[in-house]
C-alpha positions in Angstrom: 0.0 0.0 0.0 1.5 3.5 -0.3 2.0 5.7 2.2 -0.4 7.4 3.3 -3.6 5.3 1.0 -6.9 4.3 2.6 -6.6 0.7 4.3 -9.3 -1.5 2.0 -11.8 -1.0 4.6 -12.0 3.0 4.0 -13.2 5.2 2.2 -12.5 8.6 1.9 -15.3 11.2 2.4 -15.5 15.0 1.7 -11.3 14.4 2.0 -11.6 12.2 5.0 -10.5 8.8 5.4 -13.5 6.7 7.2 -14.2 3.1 7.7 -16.2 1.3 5.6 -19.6 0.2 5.7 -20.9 -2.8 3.9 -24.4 -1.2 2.6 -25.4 -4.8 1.3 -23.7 -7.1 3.8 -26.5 -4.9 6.5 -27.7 -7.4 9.3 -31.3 -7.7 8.1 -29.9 -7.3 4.5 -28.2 -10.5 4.2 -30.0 -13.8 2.6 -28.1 -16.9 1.1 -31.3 -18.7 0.1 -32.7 -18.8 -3.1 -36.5 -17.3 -2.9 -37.4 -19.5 -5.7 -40.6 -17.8 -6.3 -41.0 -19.9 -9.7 -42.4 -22.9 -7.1 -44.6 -20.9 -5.0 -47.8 -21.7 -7.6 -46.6 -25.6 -7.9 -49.9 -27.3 -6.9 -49.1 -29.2 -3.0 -46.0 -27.5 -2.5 -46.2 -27.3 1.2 -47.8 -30.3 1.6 -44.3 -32.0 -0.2 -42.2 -30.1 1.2 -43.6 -31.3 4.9 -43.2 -34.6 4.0 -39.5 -34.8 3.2 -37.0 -35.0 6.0 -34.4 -32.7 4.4 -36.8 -29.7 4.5 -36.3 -27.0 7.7 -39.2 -25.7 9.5 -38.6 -21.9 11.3 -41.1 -21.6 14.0 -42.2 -17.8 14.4 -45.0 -16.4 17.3 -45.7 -13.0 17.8 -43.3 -11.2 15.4 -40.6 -13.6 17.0 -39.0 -16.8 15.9 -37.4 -19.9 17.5 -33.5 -19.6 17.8 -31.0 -21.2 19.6 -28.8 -18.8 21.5 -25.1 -18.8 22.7 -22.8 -16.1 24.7 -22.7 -13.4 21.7 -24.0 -16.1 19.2 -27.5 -17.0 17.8 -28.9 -19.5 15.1 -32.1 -20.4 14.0 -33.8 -23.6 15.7 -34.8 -25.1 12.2 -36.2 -28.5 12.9 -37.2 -31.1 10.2 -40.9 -31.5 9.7 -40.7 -35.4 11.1 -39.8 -33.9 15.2 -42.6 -34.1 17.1 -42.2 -30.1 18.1 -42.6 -29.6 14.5 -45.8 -31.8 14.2 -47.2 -30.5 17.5 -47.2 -26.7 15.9 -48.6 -27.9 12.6 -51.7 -29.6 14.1 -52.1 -26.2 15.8 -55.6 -24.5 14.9 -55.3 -21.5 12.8 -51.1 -21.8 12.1 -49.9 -20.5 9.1 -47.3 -22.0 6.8 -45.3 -20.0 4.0 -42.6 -21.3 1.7 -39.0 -19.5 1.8 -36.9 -21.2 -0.8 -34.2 -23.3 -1.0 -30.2 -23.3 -1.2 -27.8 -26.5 -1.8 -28.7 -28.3 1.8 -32.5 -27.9 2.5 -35.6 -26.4 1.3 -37.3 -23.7 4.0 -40.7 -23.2 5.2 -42.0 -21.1 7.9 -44.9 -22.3 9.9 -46.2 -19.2 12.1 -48.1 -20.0 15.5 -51.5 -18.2 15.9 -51.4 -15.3 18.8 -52.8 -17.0 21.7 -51.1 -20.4 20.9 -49.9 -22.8 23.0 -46.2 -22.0 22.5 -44.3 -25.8 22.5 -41.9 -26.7 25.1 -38.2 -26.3 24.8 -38.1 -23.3 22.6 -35.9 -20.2 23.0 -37.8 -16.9 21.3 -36.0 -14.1 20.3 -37.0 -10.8 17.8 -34.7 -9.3 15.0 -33.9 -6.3 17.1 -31.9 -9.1 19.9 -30.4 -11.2 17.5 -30.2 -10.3 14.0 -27.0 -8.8 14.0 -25.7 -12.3 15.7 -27.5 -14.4 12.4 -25.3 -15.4 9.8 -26.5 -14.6 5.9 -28.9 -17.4 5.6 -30.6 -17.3 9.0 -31.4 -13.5 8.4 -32.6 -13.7 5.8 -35.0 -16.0 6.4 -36.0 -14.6 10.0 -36.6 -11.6 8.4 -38.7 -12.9 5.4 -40.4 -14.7 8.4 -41.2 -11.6 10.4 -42.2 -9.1 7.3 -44.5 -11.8 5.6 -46.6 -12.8 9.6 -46.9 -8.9 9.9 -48.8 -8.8 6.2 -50.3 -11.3 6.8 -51.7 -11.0 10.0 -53.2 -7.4 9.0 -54.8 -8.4 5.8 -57.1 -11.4 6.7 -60.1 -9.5 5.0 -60.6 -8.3 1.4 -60.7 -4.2 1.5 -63.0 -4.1 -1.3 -65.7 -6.2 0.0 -64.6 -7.3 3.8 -65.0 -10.5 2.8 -62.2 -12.9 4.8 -59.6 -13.7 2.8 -57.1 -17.2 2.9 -53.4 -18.0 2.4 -52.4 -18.9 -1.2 -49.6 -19.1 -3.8 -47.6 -21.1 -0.7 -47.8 -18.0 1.3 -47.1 -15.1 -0.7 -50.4 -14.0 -1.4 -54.0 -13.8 -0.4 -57.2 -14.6 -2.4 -60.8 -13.0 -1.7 -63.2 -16.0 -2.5 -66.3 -13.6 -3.0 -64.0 -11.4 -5.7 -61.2 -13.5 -6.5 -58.8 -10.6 -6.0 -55.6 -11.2 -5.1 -53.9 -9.6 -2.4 -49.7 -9.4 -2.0 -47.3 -8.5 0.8 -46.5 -4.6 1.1 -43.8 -3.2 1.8 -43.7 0.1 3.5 -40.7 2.5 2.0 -39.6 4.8 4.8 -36.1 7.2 4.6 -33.6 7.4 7.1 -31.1 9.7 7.2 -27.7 10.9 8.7 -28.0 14.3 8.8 -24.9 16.9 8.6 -23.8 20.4 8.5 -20.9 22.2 6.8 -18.8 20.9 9.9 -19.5 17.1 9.1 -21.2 17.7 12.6 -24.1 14.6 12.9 -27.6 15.7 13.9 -29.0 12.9 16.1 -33.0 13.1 17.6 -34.9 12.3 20.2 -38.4 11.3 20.1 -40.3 11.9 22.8 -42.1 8.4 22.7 -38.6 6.8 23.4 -36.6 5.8 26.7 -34.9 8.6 28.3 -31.3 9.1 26.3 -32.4 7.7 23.4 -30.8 9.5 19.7 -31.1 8.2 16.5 -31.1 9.8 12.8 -34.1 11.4 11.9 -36.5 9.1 10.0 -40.2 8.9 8.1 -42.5 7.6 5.8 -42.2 8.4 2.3 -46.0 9.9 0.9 -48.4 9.2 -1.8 -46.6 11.2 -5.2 -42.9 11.8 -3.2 -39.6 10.6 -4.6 -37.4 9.2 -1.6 -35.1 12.6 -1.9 -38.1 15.0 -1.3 -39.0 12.3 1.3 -36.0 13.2 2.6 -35.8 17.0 1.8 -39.6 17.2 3.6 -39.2 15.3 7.1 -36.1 17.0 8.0 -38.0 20.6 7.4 -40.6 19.3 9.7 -38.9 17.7 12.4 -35.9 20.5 12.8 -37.2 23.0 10.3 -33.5 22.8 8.6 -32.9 23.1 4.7 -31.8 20.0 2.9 -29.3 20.7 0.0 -27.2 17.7 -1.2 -29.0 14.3 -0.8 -26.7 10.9 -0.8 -28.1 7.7 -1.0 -26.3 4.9 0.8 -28.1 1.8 1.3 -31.6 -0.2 2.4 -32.3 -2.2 4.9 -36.0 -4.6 5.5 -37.4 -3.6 8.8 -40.2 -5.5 9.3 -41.8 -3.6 12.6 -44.1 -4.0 10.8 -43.7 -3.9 6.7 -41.3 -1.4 6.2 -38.4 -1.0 3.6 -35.6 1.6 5.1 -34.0 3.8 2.5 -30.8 5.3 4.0 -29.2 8.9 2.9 -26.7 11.3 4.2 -28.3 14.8 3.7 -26.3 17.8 4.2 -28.2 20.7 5.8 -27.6 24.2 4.5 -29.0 26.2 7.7 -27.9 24.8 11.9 -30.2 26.2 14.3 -32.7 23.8 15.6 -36.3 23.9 16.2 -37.7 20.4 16.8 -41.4 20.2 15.7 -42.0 19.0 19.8 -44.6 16.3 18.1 -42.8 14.0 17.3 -39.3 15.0 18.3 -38.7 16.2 21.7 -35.1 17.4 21.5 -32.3 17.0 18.7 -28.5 17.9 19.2 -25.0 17.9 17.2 -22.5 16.4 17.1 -18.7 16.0 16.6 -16.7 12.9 16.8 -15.2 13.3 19.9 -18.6 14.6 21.8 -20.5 11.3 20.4 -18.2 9.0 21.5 -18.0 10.6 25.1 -21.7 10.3 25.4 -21.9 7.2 24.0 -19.2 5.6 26.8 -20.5 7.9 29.6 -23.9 6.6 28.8 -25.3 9.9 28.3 -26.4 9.3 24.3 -27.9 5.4 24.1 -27.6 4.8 20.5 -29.2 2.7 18.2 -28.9 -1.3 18.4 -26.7 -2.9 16.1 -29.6 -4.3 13.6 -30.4 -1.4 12.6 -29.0 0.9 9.5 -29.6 4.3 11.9 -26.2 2.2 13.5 -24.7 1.7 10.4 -25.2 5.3 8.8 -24.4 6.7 12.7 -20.9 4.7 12.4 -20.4 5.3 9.0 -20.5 9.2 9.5 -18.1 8.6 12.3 -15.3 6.0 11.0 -15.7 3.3 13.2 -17.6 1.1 16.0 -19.2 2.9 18.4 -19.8 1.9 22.2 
């Protein structure tokens, strides 16, 4: 390397060298499995795909799903369909089954427990937010798909156009109204995030005043009905902070299914620094420098945002490195 070059996991920035963040290696990014949406229509696919050892069951409950946990490690607790656990939650009234694909060793099927099941014995339940960072590729990936498509599905269980109840079809990944034959399909929410700076390279972190005491993050919202993601991004910073936008950056995205939506992740330098929170749904908002992060973040002054989130990655992105 020459002196003085980047090491391979920088970048440089506005003329400063920073770590690297992997935009598409992002915790609840990550899959290895093949979706192989081509199958989901294949007449008794779920009923097969039960009947083979090889295939892996995830069991989910509540926007959780069945892991099995070591110190600083977690996996999923896939089970094949023939264990008894398995069979007990599939002969439970009202469970759910979806198809997630397949890779080289196993196909994958989620089978999602009704909200006031009996939950089998010998199960360890965790949500994305505990242990998605600690999954590797293919168990994220298939959590998350988990997660996003029992959230759709538990919201959509009659038609909109006629109320009539609708039932799971196309192995999972869509619904069909019997009275109109429409079919309904997952949703997916977009919603930017954004790591807000000034001509400093200071970081604006919020508040909002729903959140535990100490809580920042980046500022964040739902993109409207006619809005590009950039005047998305442009419009919720005005409202939250009332600061001008000027240059807009898009860095990654990220599933957050809490419950269907699809992060969009910018850096957005402000041309204007004096703060007026909107004190509806922020309650305070601060900058910040490198050095005044990182001592709020080890005094415990600043709790920032867990590690499966991309407000982490873009809040360590802005600042070079890992952060307490």
């Amino acid at each position: 390397m020459c002196p003085g070059a980047a090491p391979p996991s920088a970048r440089t920035y506005r003329g400063r060298v920073t770590w690297l963040v992997r935009w598409d290696e992002l915790p609840l990014a990550r899959s290895s499995v093949d979706r192989s949406a081509h199958r989901r229509g294949e007449e008794g696919l779920l009923e097969r795909l039960l009947a083979e050892d090889s295939s892996r069951v995830l069991l989910s409950h509540r926007g959780r799903v069945a892991v099995v946990r070591a110190t600083g490690d977690a996996a999923l607790d896939l089970r094949s369909p023939r264990e008894p656990l398995v069979a007990l939650a599939l002969s439970t009234e009202g469970a759910e089954r979806f198809f997630l694909g397949t890779d080289a060793e196993a196909s994958y099927l989620a089978l999602v427990l009704p909200e006031d099941a009996e939950l089998p014995p010998g199960t360890d339940w965790a949500n994305l937010r505990e242990v998605g960072e600690h999954l590797d590729a293919r168990d994220a990936g298939l959590a998350t798909t988990t997660v996003a498509l029992a959230a759709w599905h538990g919201t959509h269980r009659f038609c909109p156009r006629c109320g009539s109840a609708t039932s799971p079809s196309f192995a999972g990944w869509q619904r069909s109204c019997p009275r109109e034959g429409t079919e309904l399909y997952p949703r997916t929410d977009p919603a930017v995030i954004m790591a807000v700076t000034d001509d400093e390279d200071r970081l604006l972190l919020g508040h909002a005043r729903h959140w535990p005491e100490r809580r920042f993050s980046t500022l964040a919202g739902f993109v409207e009905a006619g809005e590009s993601a950039e005047q998305a991004v442009r419009r919720e910073v005005l409202e939250e902070v009332s600061l001008p936008v000027g240059e807009v950056e898009y860095r990654g995205s990220q599933s957050w299914p809490f419950p269907a939506s699809l992060m969009l992740a910018f850096r957005a330098r402000v041309t204007a620094t004096q703060i007026q929170v909107d004190g509806v749904e922020l309650g305070e908002a601060r900058w910040f420098d490198r050095p005044a992060l990182q001592a709020a973040a080890q005094s415990g002054e600043v709790l920032l945002p867990g590690r499966a989130s991309i407000a982490r990655a873009l809040v360590e992105d802005w600042f070079g490195g890992t952060l307490p």
